[in-house]
C-alpha positions, -999 to +999 in steps of 0.1 A: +061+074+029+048+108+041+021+128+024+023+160+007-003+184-004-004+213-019-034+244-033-031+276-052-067+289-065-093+310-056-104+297-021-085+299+011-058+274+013-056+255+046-091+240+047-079+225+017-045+216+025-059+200+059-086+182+041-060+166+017-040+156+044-069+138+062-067+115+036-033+111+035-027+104+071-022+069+063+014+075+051+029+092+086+016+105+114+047+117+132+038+153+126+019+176+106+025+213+093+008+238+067+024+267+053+004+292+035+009+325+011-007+354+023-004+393+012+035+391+003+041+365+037+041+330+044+025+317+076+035+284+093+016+263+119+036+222+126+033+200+154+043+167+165+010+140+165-017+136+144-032+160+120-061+166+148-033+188+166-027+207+136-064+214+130-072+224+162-041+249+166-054+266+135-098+262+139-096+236+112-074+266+088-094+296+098-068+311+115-046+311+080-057+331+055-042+335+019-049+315-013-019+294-019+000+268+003+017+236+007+015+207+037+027+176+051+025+146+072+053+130+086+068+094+089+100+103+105+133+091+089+160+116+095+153+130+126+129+119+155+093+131+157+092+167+168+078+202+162+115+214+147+116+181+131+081+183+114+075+199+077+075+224+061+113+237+063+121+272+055+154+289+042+167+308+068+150+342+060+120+325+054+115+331+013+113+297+005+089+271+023+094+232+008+075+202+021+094+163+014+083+129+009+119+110-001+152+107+015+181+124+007+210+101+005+238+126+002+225+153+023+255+149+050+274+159+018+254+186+007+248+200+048+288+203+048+288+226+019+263+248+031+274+249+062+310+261+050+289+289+031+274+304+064+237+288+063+222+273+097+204+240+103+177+244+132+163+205+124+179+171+121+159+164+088+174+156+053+148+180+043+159+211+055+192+210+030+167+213+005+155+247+017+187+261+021+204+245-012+173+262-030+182+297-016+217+290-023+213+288-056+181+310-066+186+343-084+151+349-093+141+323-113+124+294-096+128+273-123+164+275-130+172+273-086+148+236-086+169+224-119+200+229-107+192+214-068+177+184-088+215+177-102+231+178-068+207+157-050+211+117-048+181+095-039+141+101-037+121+133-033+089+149-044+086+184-033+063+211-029+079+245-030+067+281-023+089+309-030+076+338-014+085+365-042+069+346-067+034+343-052+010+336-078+035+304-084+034+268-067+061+244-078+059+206-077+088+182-080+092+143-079+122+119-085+112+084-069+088+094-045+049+095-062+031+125-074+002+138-089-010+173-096-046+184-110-070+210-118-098+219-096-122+244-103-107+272-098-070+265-092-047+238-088-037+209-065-008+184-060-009+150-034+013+122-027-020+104-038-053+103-052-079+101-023-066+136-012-079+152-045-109+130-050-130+158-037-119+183-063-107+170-094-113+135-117-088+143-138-051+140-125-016+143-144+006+118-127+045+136-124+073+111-143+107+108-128+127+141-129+099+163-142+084+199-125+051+213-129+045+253-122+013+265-109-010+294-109-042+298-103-051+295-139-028+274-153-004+243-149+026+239-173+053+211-172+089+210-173+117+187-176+151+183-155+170+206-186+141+232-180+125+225-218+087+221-219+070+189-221+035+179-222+015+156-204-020+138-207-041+140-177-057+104-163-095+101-149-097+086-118-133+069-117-129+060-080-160+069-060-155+100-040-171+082-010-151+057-012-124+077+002-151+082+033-158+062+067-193+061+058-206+054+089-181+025+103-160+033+133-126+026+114-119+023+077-105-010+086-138-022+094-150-005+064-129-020+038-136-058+053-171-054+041-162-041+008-141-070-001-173-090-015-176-057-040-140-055-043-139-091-053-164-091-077-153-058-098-120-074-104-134-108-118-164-099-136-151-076-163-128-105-172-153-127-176-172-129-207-190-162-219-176-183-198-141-172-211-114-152-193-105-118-212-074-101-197-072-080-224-042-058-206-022-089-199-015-079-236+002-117-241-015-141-273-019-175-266+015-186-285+035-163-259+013-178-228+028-209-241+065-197-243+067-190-204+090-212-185+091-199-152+069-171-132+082-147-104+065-134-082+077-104-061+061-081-035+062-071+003+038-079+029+010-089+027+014-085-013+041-112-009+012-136+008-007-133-022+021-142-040+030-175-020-013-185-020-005-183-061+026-203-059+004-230-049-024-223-073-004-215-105+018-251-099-014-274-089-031-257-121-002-246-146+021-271-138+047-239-144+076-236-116+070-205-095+091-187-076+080-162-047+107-134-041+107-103-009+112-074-031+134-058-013+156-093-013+145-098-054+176-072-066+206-083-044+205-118-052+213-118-089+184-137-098+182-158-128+156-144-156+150-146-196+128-136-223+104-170-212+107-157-176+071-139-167+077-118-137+046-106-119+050-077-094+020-072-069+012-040-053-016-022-042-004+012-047+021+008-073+042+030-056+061+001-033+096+017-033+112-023-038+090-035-058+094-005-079+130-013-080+125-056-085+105-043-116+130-021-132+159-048-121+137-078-137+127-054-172+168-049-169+177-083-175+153-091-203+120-105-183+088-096-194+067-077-164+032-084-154+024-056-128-006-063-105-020-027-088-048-011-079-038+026-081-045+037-118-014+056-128+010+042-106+048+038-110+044+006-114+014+007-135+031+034-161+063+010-159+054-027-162+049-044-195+015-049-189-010-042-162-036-056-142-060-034-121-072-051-092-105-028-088-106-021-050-109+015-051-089+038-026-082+021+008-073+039+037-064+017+066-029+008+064-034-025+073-047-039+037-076-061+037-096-053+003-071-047-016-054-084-007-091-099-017-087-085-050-052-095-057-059-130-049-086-127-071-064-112-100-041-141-093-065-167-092-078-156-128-041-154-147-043-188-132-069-205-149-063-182-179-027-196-181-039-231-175-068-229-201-043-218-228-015-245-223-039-274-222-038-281-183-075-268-178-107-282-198-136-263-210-154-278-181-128-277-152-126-240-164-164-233-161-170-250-130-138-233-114-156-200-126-190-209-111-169-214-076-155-178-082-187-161-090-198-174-055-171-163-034-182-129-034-216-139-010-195-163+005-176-136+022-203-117+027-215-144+049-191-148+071-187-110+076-220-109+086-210-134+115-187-117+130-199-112+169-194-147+170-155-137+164-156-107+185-165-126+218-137-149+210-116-120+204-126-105+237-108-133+260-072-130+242-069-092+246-040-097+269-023-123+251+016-120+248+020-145+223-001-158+190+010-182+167-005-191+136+001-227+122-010-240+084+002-261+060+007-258+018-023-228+005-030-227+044+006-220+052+000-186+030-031-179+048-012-184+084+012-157+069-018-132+065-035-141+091-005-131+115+010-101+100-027-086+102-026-096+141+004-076+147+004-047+129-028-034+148-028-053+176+010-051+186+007-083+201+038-105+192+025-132+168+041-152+140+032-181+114+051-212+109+048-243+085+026-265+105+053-294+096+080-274+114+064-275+148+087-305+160+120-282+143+120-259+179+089-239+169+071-259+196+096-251+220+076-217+220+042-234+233+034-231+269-001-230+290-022-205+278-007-203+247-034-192+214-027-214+182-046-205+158-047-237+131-059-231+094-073-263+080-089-254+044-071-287+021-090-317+027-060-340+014-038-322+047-067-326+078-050-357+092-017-342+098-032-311+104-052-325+134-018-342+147-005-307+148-032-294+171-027-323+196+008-321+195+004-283+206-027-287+224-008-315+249+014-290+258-004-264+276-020-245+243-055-232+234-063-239+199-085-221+175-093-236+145-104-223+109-117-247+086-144-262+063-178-262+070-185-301+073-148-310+093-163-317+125-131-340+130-119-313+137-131-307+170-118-333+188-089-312+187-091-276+185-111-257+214-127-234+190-138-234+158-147-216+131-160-229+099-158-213+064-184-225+029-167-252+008-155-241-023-123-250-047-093-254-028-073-231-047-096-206-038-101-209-003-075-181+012-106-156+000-129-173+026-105-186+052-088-150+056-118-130+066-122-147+103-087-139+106-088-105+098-121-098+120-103-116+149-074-095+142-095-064+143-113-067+173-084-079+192-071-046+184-106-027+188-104-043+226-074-030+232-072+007+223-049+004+193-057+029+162-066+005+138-060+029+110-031+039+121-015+016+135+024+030+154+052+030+134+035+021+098+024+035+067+004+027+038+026+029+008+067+022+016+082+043-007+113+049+002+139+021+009 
């Protein structure tokens, strides 16, 4: 989960190595350190806090010199956040600098031994072992020293590693833990992900499990775990550089909110050709669309809210049973999976550490794997049967808001392509369902453009201790969203529940004061929907309502209400979730929070 950087080439170092990390804040922001190479000597500058700490203790790098060096930012696992605690790590006479993104998960074993052979720890990070098991075993070569640590370390790791006799050289390393490495003009660079090297290089070589790359100024060659050569095909990334940019907004939250109408709309329309869906990577012919029995679908967070909206919309359209499975639950409980068994992974980096792991588990026992990403290259990506891109570019905040548009997107069109093929779908039910999808993309666009409407709402619930979040069937999902955006920027305690459950001690919960927040989006469910409100309305509660423009029973009992553009009701999470996420926003916004960065998160979980 923390980001790793990493330059050798013909232009000073830190500059570069702080820019990259800029864009990989979003993966920890416990700490930050740079080491660089300079005449013979490597110079180290960490501290505890955001990057801006680092920067200014070092005039955004001016203070470093030298053409080669390596950096970090932290999410702390093994030790607490701190300057000792914070990367890079040296060896104890200071000839080898490494920078982690991983765990270790025998380094208590591995501390022991070195600890027996004289070496001192001045940390409380798995990372330091690393250091010191590297000078343990180096004899000149760093090759043969980073092979040999690879076979004595358990769990996930990729590296960046300077030796200090060797200083035309930078070394790169990844087991688990994502990587990429690329030319720029001029040298090389390496980044736990691809908006840190957007500025520099297109053209990327993603690292495979296991495998080391060694890097000069001029050249980049690849190794694997037994030290033989291997060779490697680079990727273009045809993200926008500015993408990766605030571009005027006060938060890249904001940002990415009003990119979901583009977001939406790169992901359906190169699938759609003639009034025919053309997933030509789901790489499946009509006979084996047929064959499927069952679907999985397994993710985390808000990933796994996609997953249960499409539960809904592939069983009201497929008429296929659908399961919906926590990745990091998927593995443990022996699940039951064939050949006729589609399992579709969704993740927006395609790095998810569990999901990762539910994909190799599921390919294990003989399911085909339907990976949905939006990260070209990913694990996942490289991993999974088949792939489907969801084309939001590169999104920063951690909280996800494009990148969920364009995954329910994704979903909705496997949907209809699934139900077209097995006969559940006419020609026409298919091309009006289409015509509702091609207008969803203004749809949002609408009601982002009414959002002061939500902020002034927003504005009397800044002090709230309590938020609940109440839906039922496809608006159940959205609740789910809806919540988990509230609370991982706003730290304000808020959870969803089956509206249906309310009388089950949920409503036990519900006092004066208290803000429900009531999605009402299927026409078929308004009645008992309503009921819901009143019951929580009676008993002291505030209710805000989200529902469809036309509903005006509606108001009789919620207090406030905002309305959404009618469209098909399988599609309606795409409208209904983009009140929820401004409301969520400026409640956060009012209160001081980093939006970006919210405390304790990070953008891609990739370690377990």
């Amino acid at each position: 989960m923390c980001g790793i950087v990493g330059y050798i080439g013909n232009q000073q170092a830190a500059p570069i190595l702080l820019d990259g990390l800029s864009k990989l804040e979003y993966r920890g922001y416990d700490s930050a350190g740079i080491a660089v190479c300079n005449n013979g000597e490597i110079d180290m500058i960490k501290s505890k806090g955001r990057l801006k700490v680092l920067s200014e203790l070092t005039h955004d790098g001016a203070t470093l010199p030298g053409m080669m060096g390596i950096g970090h930012t932290r999410w702390a696992t093994h030790g607490s956040p701190s300057d000792v605690n914070a990367h890079p790590h040296f060896n104890q006479d200071k000839s080898i600098v490494v920078v982690h993104n991983g765990i270790i998960e025998n380094y208590l074993k591995l501390k022991k031994k070195l600890l027996k052979h004289g070496y001192q720890f001045v940390s409380e990070t798995d990372t330091e072992i690393i250091a010191h098991l590297l000078d343990y075993y180096y004899q000149g070569n760093p090759l043969q020293a980073i092979t040999k640590i690879m076979h004595r370390m358990e769990g996930s790791y990729a590296l960046g590693i300077i030796f200090k006799d060797h200083p035309s050289e930078l070394y790169a390393v990844r087991k688990d833990s994502p990587l990429i490495v690329g030319h720029t003009d001029g040298g090389s660079i390496i980044a736990s992900d691809v908006p840190a090297v957007l500025r520099y290089t297109r053209e990327v070589y993603f690292i495979e499990n296991e495998e080391i790359v060694r890097m000069t100024e001029e050249s980049m060659e690849f190794f694997n775990v037994d030290e033989e050569p291997i060779s490697k095909e680079p990727v273009n990334i045809e993200w926008d550089v500015n993408a990766a940019e605030k571009g005027g907004y006060e938060h890249f939250m904001l940002k990415e909110m009003y990119e979901q109408p583009k977001a939406v709309m790169d992901t359906f329309s190169p699938r759609l050709k003639d009034n025919r869906i053309i997933i030509e990577e789901l790489g499946m012919t009509d006979e084996e669309i047929q064959k499927i029995q069952k679907i999985m679908i397994v993710a985390c967070g808000s990933a796994s809210h996609v997953g249960h909206t499409s539960k809904y919309v592939l069983e009201g359209l497929v008429r296929i049973p659908v399961e919906v499975d926590m990745a990091s639950e998927f593995r443990y409980r022996n699940p039951i999976l064939n050949e006729n068994t589609l399992v579709v992974v969704i993740s927006q980096s395609g790095e998810t550490a569990d999901t990762l792991a539910a994909l190799r588990e599921a390919k294990a026992q003989g399911a085909r794997v339907l990976g949905v990403v939006n990260v070209v290259g990913s694990s996942i990506a490289r991993e999974a049967d088949n792939v489907m891109y969801t084309w939001a570019g590169p999104e920063i905040a951690v909280a996800t808001t494009k990148a969920y548009s364009a995954q329910l997107i994704a979903m909705y069109l496997l949907a209809l392509k699934f139900a077209h093929v097995r006969g559940q779908l006419s020609d026409d039910g298919l091309n009006e369902m289409l015509g509702e999808m091609k207008a969803l993309p203004a749809q949002i666009e609408m009601i982002l453009n009414n959002r002061e409407k939500i902020q002034r709402f927003a504005n009397r619930y800044l002090a709230a201790r309590d938020i609940f979040f109440i839906g039922r069937g496809i608006d159940h999902a959205i609740s789910m969203e809806g919540s988990l955006k509230l609370k991982e920027i706003s730290y304000i305690h808020s959870e969803a529940y089956a509206a249906g459950e309310l009388k089950h001690g949920t409503i036990s919960l519900v006092e004066e004061g208290t803000l429900v927040a009531a999605v009402l989006t299927q026409k078929d469910l308004y009645k008992k929907m309503i009921s819901n409100m009143e019951e929580v309305r009676t008993r002291g509660a505030f209710v805000m309502a989200v529902t469809v423009e036309g509903n005006t029973e509606v108001e009789k009992a919620a207090d406030y209400v905002i309305y959404i553009p009618e469209t098909n009701k399988y599609f309606m999470n795409s409208l209904a979730i983009i009140p929820l996420q401004l409301f969520a926003y400026y409640i956060a916004v009012g209160r001081g929070c980093d939006v970006d960065k919210p405390r304790n998160l990070a953008k891609s979980v990739t370690v377990e």
